[in-house]
N, CA, C and O atoms as CSV, one atom per row, in Angstrom:
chain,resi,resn,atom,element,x,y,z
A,1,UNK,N,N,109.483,140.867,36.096
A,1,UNK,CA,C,110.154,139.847,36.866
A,1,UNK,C,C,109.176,138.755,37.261
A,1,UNK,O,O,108.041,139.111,37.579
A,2,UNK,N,N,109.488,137.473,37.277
A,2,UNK,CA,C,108.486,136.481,37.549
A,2,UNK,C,C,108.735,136.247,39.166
A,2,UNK,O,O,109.808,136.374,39.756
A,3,UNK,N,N,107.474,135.878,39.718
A,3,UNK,CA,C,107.604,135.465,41.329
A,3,UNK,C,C,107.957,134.041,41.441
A,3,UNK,O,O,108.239,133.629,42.566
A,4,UNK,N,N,107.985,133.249,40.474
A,4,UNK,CA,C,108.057,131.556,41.023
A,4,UNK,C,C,109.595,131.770,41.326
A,4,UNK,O,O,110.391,132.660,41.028
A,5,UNK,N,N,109.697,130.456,42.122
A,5,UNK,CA,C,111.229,130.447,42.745
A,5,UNK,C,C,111.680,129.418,41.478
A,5,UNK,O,O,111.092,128.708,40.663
A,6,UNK,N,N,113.484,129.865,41.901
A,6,UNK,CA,C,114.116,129.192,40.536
A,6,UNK,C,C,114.124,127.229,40.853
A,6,UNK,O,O,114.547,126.681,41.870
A,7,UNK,N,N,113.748,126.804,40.087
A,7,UNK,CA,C,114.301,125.325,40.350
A,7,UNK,C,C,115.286,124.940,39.851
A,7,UNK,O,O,115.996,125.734,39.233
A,8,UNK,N,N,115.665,123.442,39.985
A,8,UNK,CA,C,117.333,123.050,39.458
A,8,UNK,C,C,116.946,122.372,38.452
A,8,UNK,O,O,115.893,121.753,38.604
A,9,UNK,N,N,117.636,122.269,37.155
A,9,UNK,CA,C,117.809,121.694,35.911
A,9,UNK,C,C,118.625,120.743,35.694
A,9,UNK,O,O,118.597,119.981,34.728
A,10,UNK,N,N,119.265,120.744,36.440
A,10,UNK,CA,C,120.750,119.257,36.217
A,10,UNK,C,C,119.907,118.297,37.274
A,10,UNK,O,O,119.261,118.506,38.301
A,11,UNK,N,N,120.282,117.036,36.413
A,11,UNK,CA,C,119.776,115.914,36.627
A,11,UNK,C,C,120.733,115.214,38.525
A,11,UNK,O,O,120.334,114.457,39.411
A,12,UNK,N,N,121.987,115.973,38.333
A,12,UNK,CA,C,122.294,115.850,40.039
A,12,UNK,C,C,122.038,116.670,40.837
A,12,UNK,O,O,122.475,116.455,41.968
A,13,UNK,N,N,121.318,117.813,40.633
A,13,UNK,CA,C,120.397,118.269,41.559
A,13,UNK,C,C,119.183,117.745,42.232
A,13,UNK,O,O,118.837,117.630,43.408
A,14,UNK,N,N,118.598,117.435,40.950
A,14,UNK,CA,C,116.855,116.445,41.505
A,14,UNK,C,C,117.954,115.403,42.065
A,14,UNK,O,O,118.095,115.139,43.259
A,15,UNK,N,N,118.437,115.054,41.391
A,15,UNK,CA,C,119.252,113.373,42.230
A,15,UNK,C,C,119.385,113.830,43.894
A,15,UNK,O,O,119.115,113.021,44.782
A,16,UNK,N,N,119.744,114.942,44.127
A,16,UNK,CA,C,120.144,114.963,45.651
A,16,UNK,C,C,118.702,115.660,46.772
A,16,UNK,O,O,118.434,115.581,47.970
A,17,UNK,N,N,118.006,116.391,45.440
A,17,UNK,CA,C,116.570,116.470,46.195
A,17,UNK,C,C,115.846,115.163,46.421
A,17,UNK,O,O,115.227,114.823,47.429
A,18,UNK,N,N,116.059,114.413,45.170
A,18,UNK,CA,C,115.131,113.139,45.546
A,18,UNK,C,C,115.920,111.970,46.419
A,18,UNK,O,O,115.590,110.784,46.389
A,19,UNK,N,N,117.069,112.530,47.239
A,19,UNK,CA,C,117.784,111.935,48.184
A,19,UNK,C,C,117.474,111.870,49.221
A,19,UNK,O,O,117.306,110.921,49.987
A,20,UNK,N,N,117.324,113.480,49.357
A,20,UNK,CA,C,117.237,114.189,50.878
A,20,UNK,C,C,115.674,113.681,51.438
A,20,UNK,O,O,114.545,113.864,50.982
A,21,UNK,N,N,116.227,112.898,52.747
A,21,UNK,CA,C,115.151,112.411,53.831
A,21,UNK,C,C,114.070,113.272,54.555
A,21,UNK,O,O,113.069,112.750,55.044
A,22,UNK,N,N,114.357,114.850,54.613
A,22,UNK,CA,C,113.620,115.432,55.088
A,22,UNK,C,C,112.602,115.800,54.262
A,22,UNK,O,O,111.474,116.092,54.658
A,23,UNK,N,N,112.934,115.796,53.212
A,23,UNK,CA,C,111.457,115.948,51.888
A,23,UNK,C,C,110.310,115.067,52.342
A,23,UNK,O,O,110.632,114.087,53.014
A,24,UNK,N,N,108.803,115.288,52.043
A,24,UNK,CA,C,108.417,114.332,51.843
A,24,UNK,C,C,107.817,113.189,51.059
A,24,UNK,O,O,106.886,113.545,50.337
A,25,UNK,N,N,108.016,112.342,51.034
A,25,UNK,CA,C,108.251,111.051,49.935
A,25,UNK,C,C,107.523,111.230,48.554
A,25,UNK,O,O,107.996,110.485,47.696
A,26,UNK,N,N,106.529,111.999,48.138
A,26,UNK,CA,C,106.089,112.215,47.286
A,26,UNK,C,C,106.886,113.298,46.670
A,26,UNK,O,O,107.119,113.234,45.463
A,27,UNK,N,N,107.355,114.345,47.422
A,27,UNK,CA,C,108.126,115.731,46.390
A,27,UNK,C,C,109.682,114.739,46.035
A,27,UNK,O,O,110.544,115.005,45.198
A,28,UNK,N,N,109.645,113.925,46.700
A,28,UNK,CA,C,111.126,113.387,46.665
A,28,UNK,C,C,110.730,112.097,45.224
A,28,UNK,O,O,111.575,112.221,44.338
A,29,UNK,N,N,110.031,111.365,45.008
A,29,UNK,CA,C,109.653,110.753,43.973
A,29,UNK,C,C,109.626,111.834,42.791
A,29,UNK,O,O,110.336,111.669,41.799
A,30,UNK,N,N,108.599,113.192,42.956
A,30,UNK,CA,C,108.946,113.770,41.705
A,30,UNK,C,C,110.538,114.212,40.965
A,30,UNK,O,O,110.933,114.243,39.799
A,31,UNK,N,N,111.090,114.477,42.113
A,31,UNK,CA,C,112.557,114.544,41.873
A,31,UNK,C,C,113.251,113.900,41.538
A,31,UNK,O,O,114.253,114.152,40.869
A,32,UNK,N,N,112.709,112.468,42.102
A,32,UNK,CA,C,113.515,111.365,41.465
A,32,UNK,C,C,113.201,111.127,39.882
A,32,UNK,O,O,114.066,111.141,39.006
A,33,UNK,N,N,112.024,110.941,39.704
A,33,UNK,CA,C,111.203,111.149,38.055
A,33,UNK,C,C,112.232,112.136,36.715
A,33,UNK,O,O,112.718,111.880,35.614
A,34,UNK,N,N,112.127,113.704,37.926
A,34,UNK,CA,C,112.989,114.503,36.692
A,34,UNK,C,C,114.465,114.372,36.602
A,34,UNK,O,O,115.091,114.876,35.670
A,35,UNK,N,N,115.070,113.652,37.627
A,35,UNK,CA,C,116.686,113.462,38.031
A,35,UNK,C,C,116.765,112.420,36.340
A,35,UNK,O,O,117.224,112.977,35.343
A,36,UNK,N,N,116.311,111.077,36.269
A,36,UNK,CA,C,115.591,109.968,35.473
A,36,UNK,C,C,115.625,110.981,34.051
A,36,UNK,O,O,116.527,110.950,33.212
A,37,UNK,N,N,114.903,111.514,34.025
A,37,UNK,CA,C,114.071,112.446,33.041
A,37,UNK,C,C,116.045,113.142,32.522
A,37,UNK,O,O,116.611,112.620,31.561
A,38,UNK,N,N,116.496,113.874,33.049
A,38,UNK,CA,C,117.413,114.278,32.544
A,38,UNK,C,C,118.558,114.031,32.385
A,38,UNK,O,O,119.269,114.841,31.791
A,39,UNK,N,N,118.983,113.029,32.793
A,39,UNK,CA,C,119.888,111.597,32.545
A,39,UNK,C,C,119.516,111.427,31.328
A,39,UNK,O,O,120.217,111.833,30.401
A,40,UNK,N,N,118.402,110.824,31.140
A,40,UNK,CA,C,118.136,110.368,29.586
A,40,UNK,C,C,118.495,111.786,28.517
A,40,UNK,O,O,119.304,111.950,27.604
A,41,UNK,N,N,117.904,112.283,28.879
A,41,UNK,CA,C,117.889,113.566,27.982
A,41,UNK,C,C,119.555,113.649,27.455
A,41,UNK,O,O,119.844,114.247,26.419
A,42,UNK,N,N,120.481,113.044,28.217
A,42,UNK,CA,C,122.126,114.043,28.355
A,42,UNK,C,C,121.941,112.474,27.562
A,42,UNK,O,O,121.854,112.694,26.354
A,43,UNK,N,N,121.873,111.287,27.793
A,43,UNK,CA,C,122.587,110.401,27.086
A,43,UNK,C,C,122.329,110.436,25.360
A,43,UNK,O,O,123.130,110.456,24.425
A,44,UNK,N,N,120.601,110.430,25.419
A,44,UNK,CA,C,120.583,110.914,24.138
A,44,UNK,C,C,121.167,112.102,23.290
A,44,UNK,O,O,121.316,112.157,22.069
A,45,UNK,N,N,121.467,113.061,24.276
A,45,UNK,CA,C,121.937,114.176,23.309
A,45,UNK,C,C,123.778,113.737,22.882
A,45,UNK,O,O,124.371,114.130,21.877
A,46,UNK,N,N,124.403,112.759,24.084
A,46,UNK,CA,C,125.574,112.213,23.760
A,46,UNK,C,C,125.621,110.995,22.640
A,46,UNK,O,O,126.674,110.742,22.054
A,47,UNK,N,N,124.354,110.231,22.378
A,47,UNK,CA,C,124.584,109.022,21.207
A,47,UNK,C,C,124.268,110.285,20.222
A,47,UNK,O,O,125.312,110.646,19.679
A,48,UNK,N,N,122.996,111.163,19.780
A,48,UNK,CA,C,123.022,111.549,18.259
A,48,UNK,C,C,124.658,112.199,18.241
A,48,UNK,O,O,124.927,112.099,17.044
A,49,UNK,N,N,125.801,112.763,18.869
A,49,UNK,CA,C,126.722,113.508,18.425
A,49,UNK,C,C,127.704,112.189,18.044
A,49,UNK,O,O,128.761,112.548,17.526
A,50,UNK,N,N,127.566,110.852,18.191
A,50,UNK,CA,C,128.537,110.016,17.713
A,50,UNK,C,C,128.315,110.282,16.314
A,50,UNK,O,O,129.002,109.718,15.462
């Protein structure tokens, strides 16, 4: 069993971590980065299926 805690993978998860005011501004930028990060990821995987 691994000890790290689970993180979130959907891009509106980081979106609402890199929301939340009580974070502080740097963990909330990385969140914002991977929120960014997996947006792209979903659009590209939606243009190659046209």
């Amino acid at each position: 069993m691994s000890d790290q805690p689970e993180y979130p993978t959907e891009p509106q998860d980081c979106r609402r971590l890199a929301e939340d005011t009580a974070q502080p501004e740097a963990e909330r930028l990385i969140w914002a980065v991977l929120a960014v990060a997996g947006e792209l990821h979903e659009l590209r995987r939606l243009l190659r299926k046209r």
